[in-house]
N, C-alpha and C positions, 0 to 999 in steps of 0.2 A: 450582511456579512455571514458567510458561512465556514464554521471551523470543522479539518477534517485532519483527523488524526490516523495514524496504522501503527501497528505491530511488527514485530521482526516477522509473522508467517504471515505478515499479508504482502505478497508480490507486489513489485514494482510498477510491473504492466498494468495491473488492476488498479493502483491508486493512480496510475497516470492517465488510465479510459475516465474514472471517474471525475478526474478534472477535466478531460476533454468533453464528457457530456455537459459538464459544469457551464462550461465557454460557450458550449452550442446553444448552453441555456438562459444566454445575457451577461453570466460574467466575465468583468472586462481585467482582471485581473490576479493574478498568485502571487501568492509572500511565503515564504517559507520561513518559516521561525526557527531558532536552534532551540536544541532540546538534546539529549540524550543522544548517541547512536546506539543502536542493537545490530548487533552480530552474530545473530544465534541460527540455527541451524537444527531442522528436527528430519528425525531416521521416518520412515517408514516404518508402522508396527508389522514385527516381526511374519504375520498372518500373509501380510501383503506383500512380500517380499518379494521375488522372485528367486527361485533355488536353478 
């Protein structure tokens, strides 16, 4: 069994590769547990902005 957890800034796409490599890698199945939702959203520091 392997538990895999993310953050509101960890992208969707990336925890969904990471379960695809998962699969590729023997496992025969995903469970999604309830937990919290996050809804957060972060700026870009201001450095890297674009003006």
């Amino acid at each position: 069994m392997i538990g895999l957890t993310a953050g509101a800034s960890a992208p969707d796409l990336l925890v969904n590769e990471v379960i695809e490599k998962l699969r590729e890698r023997g496992a025969t199945s995903v469970r999604t547990l309830s937990g919290r939702e996050e809804n957060v959203t972060f700026s870009l520091p201001r450095a890297l902005q674009l003006i």
